[in-house]
Each structure stands twice: as C-alpha cells, then as structure tokens.
MISEZA-116649 format. One record per residue: residue in three letters; x, y, z of N, C-alpha, C in turn; residue number from 1. Coordinates in steps of 0.05 Angstrom, whole numbers, plus 5000, padded with zeros to 4 digits. Example, Ala and Ser with C-alpha at 12.3 -4.5 7.8 and 13.67 -1.06 7.14 Angstrom:
MISEZA-116649
   resn    npx    npy    npz   capx   capy   capz    cpx    cpy    cpz   resi
    ALA   5264   4886   5156   5246   4910   5156   5264   4934   5156      1
    SER   5257   4955   5142   5273   4979   5143   5258   5001   5157      2
//
This chain:
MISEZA-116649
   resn    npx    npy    npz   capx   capy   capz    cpx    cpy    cpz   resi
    UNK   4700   7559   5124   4676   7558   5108   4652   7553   5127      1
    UNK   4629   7566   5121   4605   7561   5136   4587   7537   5129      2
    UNK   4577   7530   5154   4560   7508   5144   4548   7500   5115      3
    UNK   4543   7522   5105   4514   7516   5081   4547   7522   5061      4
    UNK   4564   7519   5060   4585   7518   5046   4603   7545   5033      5
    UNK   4594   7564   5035   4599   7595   5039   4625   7601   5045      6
    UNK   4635   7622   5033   4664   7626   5047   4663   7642   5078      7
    UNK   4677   7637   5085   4684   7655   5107   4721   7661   5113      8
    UNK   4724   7676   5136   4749   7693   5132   4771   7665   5134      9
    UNK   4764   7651   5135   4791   7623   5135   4788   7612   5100     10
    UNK   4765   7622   5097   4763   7617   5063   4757   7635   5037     11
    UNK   4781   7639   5030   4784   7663   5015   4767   7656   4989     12
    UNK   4749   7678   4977   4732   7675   4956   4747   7659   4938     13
    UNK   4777   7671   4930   4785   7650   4906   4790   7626   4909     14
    UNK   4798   7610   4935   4809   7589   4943   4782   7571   4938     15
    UNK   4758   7585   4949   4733   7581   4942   4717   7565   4920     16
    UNK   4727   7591   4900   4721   7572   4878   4743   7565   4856     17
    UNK   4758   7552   4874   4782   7543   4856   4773   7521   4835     18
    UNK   4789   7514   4820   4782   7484   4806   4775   7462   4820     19
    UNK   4788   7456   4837   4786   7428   4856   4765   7438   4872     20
    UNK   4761   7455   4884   4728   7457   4910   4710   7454   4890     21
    UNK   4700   7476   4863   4684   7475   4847   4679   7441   4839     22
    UNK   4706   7430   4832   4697   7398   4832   4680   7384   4850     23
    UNK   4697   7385   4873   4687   7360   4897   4654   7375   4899     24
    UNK   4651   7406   4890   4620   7407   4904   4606   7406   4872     25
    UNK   4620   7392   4854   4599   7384   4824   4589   7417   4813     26
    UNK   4613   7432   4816   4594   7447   4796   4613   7449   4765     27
    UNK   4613   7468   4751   4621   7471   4729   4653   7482   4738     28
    UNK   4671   7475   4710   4697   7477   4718   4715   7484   4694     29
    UNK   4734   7505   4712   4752   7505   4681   4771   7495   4662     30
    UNK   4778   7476   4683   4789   7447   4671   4782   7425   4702     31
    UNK   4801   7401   4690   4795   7383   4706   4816   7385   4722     32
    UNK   4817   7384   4758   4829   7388   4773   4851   7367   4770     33
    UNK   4871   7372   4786   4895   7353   4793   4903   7348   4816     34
    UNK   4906   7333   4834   4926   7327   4851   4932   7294   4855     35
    UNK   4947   7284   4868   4963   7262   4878   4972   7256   4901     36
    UNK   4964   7238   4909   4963   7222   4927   4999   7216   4936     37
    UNK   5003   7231   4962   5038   7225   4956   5050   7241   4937     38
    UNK   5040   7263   4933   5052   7280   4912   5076   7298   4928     39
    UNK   5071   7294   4951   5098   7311   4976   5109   7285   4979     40
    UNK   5138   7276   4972   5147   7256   4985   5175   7251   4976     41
    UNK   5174   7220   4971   5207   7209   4962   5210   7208   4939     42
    UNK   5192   7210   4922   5192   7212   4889   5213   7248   4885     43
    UNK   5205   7270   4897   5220   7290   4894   5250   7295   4905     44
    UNK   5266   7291   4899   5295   7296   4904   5294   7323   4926     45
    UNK   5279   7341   4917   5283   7378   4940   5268   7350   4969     46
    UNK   5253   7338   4959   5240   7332   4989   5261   7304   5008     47
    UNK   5281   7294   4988   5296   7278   5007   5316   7293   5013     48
    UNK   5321   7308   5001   5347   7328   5018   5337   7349   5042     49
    UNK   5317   7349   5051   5302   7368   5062   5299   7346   5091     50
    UNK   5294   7326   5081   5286   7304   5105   5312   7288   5110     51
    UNK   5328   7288   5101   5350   7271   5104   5368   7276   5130     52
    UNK   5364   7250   5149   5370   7250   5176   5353   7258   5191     53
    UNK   5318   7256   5180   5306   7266   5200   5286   7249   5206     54
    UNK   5279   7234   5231   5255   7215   5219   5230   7216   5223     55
    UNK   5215   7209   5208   5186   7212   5201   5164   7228   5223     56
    UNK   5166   7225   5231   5149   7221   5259   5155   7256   5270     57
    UNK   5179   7250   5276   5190   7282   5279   5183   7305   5252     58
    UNK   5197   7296   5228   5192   7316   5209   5163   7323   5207     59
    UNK   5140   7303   5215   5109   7308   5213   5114   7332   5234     60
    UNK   5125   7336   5253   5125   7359   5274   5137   7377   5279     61
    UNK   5154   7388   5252   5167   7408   5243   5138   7433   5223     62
    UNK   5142   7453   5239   5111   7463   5222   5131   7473   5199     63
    UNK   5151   7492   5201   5162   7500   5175   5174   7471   5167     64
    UNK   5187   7457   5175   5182   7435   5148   5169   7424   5136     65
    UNK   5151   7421   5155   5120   7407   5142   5116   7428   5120     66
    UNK   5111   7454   5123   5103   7472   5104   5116   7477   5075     67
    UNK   5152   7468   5076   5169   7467   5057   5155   7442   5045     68
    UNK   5150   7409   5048   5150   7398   5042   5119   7395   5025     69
    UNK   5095   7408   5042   5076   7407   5033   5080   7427   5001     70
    UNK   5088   7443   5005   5089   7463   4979   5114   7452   4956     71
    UNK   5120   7435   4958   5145   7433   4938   5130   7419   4914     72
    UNK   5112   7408   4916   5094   7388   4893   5069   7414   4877     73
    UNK   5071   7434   4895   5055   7449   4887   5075   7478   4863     74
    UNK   5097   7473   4880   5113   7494   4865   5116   7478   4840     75
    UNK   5129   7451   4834   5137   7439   4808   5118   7425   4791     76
    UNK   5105   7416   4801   5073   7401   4781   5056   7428   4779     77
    UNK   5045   7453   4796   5020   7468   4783   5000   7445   4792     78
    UNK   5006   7433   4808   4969   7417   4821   4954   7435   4834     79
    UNK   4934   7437   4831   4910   7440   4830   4901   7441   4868     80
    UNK   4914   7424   4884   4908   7423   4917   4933   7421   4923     81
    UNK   4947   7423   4955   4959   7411   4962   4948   7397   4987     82
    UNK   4967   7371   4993   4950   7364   5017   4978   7362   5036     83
    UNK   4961   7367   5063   4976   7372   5084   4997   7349   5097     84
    UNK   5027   7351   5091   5046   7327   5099   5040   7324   5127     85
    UNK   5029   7290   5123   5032   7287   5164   5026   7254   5148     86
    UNK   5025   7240   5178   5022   7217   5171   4999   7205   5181     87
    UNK   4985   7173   5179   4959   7173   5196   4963   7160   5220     88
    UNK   4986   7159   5228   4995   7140   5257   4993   7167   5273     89
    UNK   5001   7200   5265   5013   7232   5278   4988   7226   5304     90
    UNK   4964   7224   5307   4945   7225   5319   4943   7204   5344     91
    UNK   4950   7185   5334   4956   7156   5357   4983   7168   5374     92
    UNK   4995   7178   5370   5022   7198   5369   5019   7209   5394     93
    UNK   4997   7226   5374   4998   7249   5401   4988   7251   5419     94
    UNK   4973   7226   5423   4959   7214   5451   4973   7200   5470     95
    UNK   5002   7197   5460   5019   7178   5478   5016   7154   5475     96
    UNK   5002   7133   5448   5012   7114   5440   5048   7107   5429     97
    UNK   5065   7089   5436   5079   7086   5432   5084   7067   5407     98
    UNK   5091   7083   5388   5095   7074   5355   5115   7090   5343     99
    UNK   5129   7074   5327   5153   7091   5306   5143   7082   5270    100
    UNK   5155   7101   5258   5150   7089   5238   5175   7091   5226    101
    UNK   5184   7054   5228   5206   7051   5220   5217   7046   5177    102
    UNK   5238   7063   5178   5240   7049   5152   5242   7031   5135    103
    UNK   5228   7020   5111   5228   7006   5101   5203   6986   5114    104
    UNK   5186   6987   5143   5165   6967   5153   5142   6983   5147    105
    UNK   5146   7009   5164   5122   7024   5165   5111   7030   5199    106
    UNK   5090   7033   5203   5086   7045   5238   5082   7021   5244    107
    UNK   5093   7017   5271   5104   7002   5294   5092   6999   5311    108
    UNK   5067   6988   5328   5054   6997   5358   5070   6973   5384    109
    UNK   5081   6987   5402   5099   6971   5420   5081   6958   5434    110
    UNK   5067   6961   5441   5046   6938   5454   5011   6954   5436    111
    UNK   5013   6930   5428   4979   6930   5406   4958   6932   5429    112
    UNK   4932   6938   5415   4910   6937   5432   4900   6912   5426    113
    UNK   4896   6890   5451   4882   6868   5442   4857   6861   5464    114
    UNK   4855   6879   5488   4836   6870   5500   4818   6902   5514    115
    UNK   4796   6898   5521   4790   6922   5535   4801   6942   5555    116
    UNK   4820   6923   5574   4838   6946   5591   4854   6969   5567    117
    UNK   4867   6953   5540   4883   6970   5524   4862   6992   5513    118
    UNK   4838   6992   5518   4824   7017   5508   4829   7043   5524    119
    UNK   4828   7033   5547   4838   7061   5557   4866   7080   5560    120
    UNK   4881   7067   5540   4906   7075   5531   4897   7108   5510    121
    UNK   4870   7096   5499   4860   7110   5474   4851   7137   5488    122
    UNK   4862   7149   5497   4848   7182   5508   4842   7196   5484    123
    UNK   4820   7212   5492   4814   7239   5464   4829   7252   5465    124
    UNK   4826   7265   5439   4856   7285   5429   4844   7312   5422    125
    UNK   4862   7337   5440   4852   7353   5440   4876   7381   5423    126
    UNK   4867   7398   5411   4881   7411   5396   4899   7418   5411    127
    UNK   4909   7422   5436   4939   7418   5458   4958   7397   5446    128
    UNK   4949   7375   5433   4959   7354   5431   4974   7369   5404    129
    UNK   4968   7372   5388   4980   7375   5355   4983   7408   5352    130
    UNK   5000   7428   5373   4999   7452   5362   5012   7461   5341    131
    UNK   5037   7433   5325   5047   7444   5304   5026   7430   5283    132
    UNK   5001   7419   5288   4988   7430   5255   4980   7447   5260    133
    UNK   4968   7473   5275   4952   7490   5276   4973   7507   5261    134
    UNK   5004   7513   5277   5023   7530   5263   5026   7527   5234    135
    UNK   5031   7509   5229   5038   7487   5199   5014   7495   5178    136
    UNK   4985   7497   5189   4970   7504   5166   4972   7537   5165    137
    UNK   4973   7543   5191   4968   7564   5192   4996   7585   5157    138
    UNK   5022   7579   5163   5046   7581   5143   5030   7577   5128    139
    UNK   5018   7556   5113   5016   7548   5090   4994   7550   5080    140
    UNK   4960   7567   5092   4954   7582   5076   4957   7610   5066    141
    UNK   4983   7621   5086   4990   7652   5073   5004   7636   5049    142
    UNK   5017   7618   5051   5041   7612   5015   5023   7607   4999    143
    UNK   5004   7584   5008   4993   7575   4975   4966   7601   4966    144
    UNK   4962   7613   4976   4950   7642   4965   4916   7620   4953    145
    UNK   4908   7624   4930   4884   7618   4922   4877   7583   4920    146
    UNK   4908   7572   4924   4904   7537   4921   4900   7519   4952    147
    UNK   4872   7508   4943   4866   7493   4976   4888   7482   4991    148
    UNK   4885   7475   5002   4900   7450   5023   4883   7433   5031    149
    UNK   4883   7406   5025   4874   7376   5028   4890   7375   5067    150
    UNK   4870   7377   5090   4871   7360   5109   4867   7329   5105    151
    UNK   4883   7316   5122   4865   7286   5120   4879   7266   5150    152
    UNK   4866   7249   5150   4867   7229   5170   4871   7208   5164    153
    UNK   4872   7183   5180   4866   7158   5172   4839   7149   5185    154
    UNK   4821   7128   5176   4793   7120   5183   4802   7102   5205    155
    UNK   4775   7093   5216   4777   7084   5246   4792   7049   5240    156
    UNK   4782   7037   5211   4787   7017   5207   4814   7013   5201    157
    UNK   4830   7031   5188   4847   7029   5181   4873   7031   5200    158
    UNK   4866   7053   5224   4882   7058   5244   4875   7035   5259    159
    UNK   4859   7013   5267   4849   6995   5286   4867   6976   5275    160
    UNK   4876   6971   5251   4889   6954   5236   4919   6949   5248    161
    UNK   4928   6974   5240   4954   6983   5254   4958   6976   5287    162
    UNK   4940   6983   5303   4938   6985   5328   4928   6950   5343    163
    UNK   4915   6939   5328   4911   6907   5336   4927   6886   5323    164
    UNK   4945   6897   5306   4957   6886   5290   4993   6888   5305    165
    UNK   4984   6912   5311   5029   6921   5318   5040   6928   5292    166
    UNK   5036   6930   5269   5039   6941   5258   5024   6929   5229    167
    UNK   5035   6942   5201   5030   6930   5169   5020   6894   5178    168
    UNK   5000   6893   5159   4995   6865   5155   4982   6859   5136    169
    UNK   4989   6841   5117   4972   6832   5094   4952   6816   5100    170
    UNK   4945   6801   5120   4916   6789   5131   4896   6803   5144    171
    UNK   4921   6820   5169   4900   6833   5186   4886   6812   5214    172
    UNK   4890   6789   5211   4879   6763   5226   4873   6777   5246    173
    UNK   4894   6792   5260   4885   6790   5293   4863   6818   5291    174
    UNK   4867   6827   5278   4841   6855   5275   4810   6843   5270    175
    UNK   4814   6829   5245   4786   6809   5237   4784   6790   5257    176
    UNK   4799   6774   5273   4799   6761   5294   4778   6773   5324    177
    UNK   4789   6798   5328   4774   6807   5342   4744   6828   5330    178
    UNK   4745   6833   5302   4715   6848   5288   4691   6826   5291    179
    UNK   4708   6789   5279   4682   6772   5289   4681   6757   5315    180
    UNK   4702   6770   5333   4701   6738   5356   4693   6759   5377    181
    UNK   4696   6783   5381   4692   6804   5402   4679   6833   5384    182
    UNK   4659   6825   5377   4641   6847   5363   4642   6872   5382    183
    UNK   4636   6870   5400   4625   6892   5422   4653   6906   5421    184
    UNK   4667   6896   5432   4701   6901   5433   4711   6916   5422    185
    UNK   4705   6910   5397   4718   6921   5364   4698   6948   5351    186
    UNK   4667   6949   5362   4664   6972   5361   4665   6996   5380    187
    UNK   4679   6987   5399   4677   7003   5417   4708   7017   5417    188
    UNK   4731   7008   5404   4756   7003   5393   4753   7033   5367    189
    UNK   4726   7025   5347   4725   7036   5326   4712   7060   5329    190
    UNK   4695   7067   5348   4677   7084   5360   4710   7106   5374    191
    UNK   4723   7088   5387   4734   7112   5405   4756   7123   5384    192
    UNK   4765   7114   5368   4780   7111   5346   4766   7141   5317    193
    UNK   4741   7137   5328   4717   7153   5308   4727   7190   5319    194
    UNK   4726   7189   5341   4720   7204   5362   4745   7223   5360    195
    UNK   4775   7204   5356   4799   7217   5355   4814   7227   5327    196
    UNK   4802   7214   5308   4804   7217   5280   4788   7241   5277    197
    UNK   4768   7247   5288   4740   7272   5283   4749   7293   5298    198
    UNK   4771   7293   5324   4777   7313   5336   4807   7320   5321    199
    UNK   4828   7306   5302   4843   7303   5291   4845   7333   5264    200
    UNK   4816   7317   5252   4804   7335   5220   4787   7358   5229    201
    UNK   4788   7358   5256   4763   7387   5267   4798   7409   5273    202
    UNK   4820   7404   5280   4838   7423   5285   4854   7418   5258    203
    UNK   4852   7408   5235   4865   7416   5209   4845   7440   5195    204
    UNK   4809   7436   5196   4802   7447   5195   4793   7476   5203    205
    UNK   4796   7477   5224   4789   7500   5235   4816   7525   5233    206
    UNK   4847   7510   5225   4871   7515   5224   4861   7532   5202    207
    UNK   4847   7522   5180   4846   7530   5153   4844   7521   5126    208
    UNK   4843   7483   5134   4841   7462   5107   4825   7468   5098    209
    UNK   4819   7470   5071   4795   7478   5053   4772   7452   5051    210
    UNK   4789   7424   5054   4775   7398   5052   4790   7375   5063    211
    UNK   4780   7354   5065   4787   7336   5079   4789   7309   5064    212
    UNK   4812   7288   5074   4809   7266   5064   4811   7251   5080    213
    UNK   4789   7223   5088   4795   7200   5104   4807   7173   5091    214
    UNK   4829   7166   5094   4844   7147   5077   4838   7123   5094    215
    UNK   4823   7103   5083   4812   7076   5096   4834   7061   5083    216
    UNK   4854   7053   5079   4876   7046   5060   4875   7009   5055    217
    UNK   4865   7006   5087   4860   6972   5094   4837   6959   5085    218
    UNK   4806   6977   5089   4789   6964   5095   4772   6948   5058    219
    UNK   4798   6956   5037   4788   6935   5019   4792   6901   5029    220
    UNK   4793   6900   5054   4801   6873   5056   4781   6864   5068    221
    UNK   4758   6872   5067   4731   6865   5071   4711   6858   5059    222
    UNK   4682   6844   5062   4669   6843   5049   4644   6863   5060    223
    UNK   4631   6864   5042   4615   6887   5033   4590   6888   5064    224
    UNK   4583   6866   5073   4566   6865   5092   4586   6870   5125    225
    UNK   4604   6855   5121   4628   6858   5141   4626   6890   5145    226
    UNK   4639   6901   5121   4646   6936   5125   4620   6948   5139    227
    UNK   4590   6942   5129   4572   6951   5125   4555   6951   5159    228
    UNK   4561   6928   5172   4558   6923   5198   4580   6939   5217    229
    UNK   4604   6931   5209   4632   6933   5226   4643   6955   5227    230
    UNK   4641   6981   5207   4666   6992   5201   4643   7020   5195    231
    UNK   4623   7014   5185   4612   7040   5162   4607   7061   5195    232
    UNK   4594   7049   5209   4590   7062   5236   4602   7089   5241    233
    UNK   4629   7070   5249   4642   7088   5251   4662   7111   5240    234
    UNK   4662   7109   5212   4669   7121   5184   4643   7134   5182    235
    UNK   4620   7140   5188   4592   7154   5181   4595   7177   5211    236
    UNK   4613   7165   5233   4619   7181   5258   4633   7207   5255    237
    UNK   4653   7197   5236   4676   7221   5235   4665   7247   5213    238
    UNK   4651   7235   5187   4644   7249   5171   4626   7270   5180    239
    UNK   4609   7261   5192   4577   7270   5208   4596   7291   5227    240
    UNK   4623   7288   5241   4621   7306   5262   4644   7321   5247    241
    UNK   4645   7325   5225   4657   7347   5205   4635   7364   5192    242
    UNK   4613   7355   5181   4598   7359   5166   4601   7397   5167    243
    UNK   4592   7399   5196   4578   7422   5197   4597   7442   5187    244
    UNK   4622   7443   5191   4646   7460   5177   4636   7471   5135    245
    UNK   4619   7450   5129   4618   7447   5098   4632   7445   5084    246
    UNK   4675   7438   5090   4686   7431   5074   4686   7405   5057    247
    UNK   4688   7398   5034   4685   7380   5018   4697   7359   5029    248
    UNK   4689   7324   5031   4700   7304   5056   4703   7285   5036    249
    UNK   4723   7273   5029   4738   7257   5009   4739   7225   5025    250
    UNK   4728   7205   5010   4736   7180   5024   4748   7163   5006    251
    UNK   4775   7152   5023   4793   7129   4996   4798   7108   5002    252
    UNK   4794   7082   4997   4813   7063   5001   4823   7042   4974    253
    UNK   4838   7029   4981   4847   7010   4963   4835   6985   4962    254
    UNK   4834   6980   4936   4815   6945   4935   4788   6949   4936    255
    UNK   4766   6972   4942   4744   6983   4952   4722   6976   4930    256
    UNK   4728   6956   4906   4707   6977   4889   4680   6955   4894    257
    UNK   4682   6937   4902   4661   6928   4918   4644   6948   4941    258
    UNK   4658   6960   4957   4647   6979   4971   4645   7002   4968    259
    UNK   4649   7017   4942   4644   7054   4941   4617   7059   4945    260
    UNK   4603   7040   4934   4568   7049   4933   4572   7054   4976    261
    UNK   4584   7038   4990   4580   7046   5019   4593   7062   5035    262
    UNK   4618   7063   5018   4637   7085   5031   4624   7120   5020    263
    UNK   4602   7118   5004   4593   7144   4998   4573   7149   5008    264
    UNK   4548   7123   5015   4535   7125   5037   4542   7129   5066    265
    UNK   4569   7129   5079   4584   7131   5096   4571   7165   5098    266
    UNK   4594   7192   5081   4581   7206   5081   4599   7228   5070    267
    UNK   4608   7210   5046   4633   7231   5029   4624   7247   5014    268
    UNK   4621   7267   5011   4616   7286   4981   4640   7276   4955    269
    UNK   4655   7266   4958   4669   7254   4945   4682   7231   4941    270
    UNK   4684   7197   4925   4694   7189   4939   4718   7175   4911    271
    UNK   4741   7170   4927   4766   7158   4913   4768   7140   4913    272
    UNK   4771   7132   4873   4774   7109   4862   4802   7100   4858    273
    UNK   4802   7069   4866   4835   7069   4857   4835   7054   4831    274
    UNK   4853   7042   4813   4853   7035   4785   4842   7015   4773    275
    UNK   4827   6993   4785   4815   6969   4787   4791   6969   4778    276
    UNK   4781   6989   4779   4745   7004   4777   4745   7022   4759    277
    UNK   4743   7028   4730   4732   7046   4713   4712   7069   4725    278
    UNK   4722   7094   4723   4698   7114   4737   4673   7117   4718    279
    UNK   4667   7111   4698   4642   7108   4694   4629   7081   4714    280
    UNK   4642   7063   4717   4633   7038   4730   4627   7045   4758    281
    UNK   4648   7065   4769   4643   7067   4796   4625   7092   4794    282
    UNK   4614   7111   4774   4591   7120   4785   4572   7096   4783    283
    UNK   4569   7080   4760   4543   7065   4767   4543   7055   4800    284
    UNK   4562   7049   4806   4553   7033   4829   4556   7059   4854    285
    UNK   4567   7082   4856   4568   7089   4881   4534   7114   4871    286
    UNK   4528   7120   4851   4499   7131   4853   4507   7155   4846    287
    UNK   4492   7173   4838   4482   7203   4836   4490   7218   4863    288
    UNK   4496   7244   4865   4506   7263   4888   4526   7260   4903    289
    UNK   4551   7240   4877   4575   7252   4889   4595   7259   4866    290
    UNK   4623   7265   4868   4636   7263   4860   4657   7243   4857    291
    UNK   4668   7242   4838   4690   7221   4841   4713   7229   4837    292
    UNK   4738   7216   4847   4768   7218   4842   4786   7200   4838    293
    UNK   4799   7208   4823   4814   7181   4810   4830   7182   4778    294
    UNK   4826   7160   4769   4841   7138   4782   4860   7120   4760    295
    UNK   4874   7144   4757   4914   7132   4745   4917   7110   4758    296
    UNK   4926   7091   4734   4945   7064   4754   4982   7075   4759    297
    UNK   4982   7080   4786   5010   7098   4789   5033   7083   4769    298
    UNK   5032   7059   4771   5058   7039   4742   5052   7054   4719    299
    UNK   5031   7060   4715   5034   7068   4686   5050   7109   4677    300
    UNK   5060   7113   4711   5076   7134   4697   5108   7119   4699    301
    UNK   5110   7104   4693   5135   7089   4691   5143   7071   4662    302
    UNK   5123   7094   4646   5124   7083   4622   5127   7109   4601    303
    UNK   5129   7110   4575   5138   7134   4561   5108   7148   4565    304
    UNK   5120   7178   4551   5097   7200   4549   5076   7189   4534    305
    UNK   5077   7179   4507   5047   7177   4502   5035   7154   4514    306
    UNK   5043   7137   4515   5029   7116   4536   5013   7126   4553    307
    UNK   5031   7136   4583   5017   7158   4602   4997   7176   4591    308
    UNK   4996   7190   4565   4972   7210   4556   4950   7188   4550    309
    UNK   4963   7167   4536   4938   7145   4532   4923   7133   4539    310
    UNK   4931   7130   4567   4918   7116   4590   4906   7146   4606    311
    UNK   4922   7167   4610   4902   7189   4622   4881   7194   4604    312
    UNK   4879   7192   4580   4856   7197   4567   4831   7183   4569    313
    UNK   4841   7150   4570   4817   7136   4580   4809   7143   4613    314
    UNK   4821   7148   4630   4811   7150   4647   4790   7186   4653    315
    UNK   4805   7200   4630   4782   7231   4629   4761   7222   4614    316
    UNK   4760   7208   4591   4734   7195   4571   4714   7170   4595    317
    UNK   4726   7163   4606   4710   7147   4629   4695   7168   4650    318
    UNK   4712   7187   4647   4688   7216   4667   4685   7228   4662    319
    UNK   4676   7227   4628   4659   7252   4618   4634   7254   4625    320
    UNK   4621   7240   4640   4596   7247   4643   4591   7249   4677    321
    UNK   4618   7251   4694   4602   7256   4711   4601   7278   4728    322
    UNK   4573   7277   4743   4580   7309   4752   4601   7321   4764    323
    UNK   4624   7314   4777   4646   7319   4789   4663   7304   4787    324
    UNK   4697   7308   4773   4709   7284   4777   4742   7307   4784    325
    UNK   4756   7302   4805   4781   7302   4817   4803   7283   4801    326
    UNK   4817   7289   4780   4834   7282   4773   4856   7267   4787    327
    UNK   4867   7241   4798   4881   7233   4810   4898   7197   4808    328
    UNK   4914   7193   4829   4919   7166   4821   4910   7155   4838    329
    UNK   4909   7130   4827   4888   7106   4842   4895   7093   4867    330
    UNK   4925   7097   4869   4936   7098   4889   4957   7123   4902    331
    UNK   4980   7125   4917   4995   7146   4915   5018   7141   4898    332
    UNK   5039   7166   4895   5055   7167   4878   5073   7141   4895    333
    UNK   5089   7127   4876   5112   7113   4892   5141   7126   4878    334
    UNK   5159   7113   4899   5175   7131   4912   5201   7143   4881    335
    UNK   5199   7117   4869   5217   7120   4842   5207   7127   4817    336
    UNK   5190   7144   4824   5172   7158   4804   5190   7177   4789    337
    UNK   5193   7182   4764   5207   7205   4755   5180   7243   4757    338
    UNK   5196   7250   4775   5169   7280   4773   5176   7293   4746    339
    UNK   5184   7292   4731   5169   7303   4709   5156   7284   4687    340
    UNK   5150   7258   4702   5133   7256   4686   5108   7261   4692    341
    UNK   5101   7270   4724   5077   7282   4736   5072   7301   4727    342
    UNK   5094   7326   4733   5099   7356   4709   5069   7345   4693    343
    UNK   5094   7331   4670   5076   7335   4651   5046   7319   4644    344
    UNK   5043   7299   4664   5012   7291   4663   4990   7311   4675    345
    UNK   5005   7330   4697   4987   7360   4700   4983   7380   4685    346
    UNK   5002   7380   4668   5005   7392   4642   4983   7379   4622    347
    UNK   4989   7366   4620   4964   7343   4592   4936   7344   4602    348
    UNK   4927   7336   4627   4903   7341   4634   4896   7373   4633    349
    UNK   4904   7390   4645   4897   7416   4639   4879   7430   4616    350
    UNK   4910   7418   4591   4902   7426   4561   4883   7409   4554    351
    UNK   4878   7375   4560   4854   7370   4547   4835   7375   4557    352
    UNK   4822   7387   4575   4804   7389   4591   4792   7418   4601    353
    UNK   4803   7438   4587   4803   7472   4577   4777   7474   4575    354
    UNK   4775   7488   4583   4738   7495   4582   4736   7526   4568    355
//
C-alpha cells in the first residue's frame, strides 16, 4: 500500500477494502469485522498436531508451517484477518540474543540486559536476519486471496521487560528499577529496542502484511505519567517509522485503560481494548480519529451460547456509535477454549451486524 493509503501491487483492491481495513481506516462497513487474538494456537486441535514435537521458537521458523498454522483459524472461524504466527521474543532471536521459550514459563533471556556494556549485545536487525518471514508471508498471501494478514511485533516496553527481567514477571522490579534509578540507561535500552521492532514490522510489511499490530502486553503496569515520559517515546518511534507504508497500525496492551487516550497519541490508527474498559468509555477517553478493537472477556466463551451472544451484544451496543470498531477479545484466546464456540461467535457477530 502507498503512503496516502492506496493499493498497490502487494495490495490487492479486494484485500483493500475488505471488512477489517475498511474498519481500522473508519469507513463504512458491511458487517462488523472479526478476529482474535491467539486465534492460531493451542485452543485448535489441527494446530497441536501440526506442532507436536516441535518447539516454539523453531516452528516460528518454519515458513510452510508458519503458513499452515496461520491459516487454520481462518479456514474454521471465517475471521475476517489473519494474523501472522511468530512470537515477540522471534526478533531478539534473530539478533543472537540467547532466549528459549520454555513450556509452561514463557521466553527465557540467559543473561538479561542490566547495564550499558549489555546494550551492545542489541545489534539492528536486518531483513538477512528473518528470511523465513519474507517466505512465510510471501505463501500466505497467495492462500488467503482477498483476507488481510495482521503483521505484528512486540513494543519496546514490553520486550525491555523480558530482556531486564530474564524472563515473565508480575512486578517487573528490575525493569522499573532501572526506568527510575538509570533513566538515561533505560531510554537508550527502549530507543534501540524502537529501532529493532521498526526494522522487524518494515520486513512483515514490505513481505505483504496488510496491517500491523504492536502488542505492549506489560506496560499496563504503569502509571499514566511513567508511560508518558518513559515508554510513549519510544512506541511513537516505531509507529512514525511505519507510517509511511499507510498500513493500518494497531496498538494493545493489557490493564491499559488508564492509558489508551496515550497509547493513541503514541500513533495508532487503531487502538485495542481489553475487557475492563467499556468501548464507549474508551472512546471517551482515547478521543475522535481512531478506531477501536475489542473487547470480549475471553472466560466468557467458557460459558453456554446465549450467554456468549449476551455479552457479545453488549459489547456491539457499546460500539454503536463509533466510527470504527474491530471486533475482538480483550485479551487472546486461551488455550482450553472450545473453537466452536468461536465458530459460532463469528457467526453471531456477522448476522447481527449485516448491513
């Protein structure tokens, strides 16, 4: 797609104006889009027999598997996007950081970054580095024909988390440890971090992603001036050096709804609500000229059909009024999800939402 948002030969007129692009860019629609967060994963049975014996890290670097796996949520739900299977550690990866992502913990960093010598571990990443996404998108926009593909990344804050941390943490201490005790440090951490995330979403894109998502997954563990000093910087870095592509730039995290009004000033055309925040509430607070997505509480497909229609309904009656809303959950799918009950919540939104 061209700058001023236009198709070009990586973007086929229909893919164009599919349901979901027509969303994220607010215009009129013929129903309300669908997709899910984790909608390629352990919830589908075709996708654990497909991965079984293989681990994570590797299967992200299988392009025909990647491509089987990305399309399997697309063949059985009828969603609306697919987004591209990889993980947000693939990038720290492929720079020669040493991390696994082990089962049942999550990604691993064998020696964390805690002081300035460990910055220069952080080299830029150059599309040499990741030639099976270039292959991988490449497969999978001849299959999915007129339906986008969702590129995405992880944000500088979120990967900094992982990386000063050694791995998952529910505090985060030694990350916030160093955001207030070594300011300089920590943006210079988030800056180079900006830099590798932006060269990450520039070769999904140029592969052929129709749009993009930056998943900040951590940085609800902030406060609003914290993010706004610390973090927005460099989350306003990555977006800004996408921009010019014109695909639609999705920003998500969890716990956020204190901060969407800044994660949209960041510089999302779209940004993702998770279940905690009513989307009429979160347009009041994130403003006019974006869109929103969202925001199923994923437990509640673990409950019968009408329930699930009951609660999707409040959440379509909460965005009837706004100019763009992406149908989604507030978080991702988890892993003991039954898929047809997804089936059929892509099914239910569709029909109520017929234009």
């Amino acid at each position: 797609m061209s700058a001023n948002g236009s198709p070009t030969g990586k973007q086929p007129t229909a893919t164009y104006d599919s349901a979901f692009l027509r969303a994220c860019r607010r215009e009129p629609v013929p129903h309300t889009p669908v997709w899910f967060m984790r909608q390629a994963g352990r919830s589908l049975p075709e996708y654990r027999k497909v991965r079984e014996g293989i681990p994570m890290l590797e299967s992200c670097m299988r392009p025909e598997l990647v491509t089987e796996i990305t399309l399997q949520p697309v063949r059985r739900h009828n969603v609306d996007a697919a987004i591209y299977f990889s993980d947000i550690v693939v990038p720290l990866k492929a720079i020669g950081i040493d991390l696994d992502i082990k089962p049942g913990v999550g990604p691993v960093v064998e020696q964390p970054v805690r002081t300035r010598a460990d910055l220069a571990r952080l080299r830029d990443l150059t599309p040499e580095d990741v030639p099976y996404i270039t292959e991988a998108i490449g497969l999978l926009t001849r299959e999915l024909g007129p339906t986008p593909l969702i590129g995405f990344a992880g944000a500088p804050f979120t990967l900094a988390s992982y990386l000063v941390e050694g791995g998952p943490s529910r505090t985060y201490e030694n990350a916030k440890a160093m955001m207030y005790g070594d300011p300089e440090l920590w943006a210079d951490l988030l800056d180079r971090l900006a830099d590798i995330t932006a060269a990450f979403l520039k070769v999904q894109i140029e592969a052929g992603a129709s749009a993009v998502q930056l998943f900040d997954s951590w940085v609800g563990s902030l406060a609003p001036a914290d993010y706004r000093r610390s973090v927005m910087p460099a989350s306003a870095k990555v977006f800004d050096a996408v921009a010019g592509y014109g695909v639609p730039r999705i920003h998500f995290g969890v716990g956020t709804g204190e901060l969407l009004k800044l994660m949209g000033e960041a510089g999302a055309d779209v940004v993702g609500v998770d279940w905690r925040v009513p989307l009429d509430e979160a347009h009041r607070r994130v403003g006019p000229g974006k869109a929103l997505q969202g925001n199923l509480d994923p437990t509640v497909l673990f409950t019968d059909k009408d329930t699930v229609e009951t609660k999707a309904r409040e959440v379509l009656d909460a965005a009837a009024g706004l100019e763009g809303h992406v149908f989604n959950l507030g978080h991702g799918v988890m892993p003991n999800t039954d898929p047809e009950a997804l089936t059929r919540l892509v099914d239910y939104v569709h029909a109520r939402t017929a234009r």
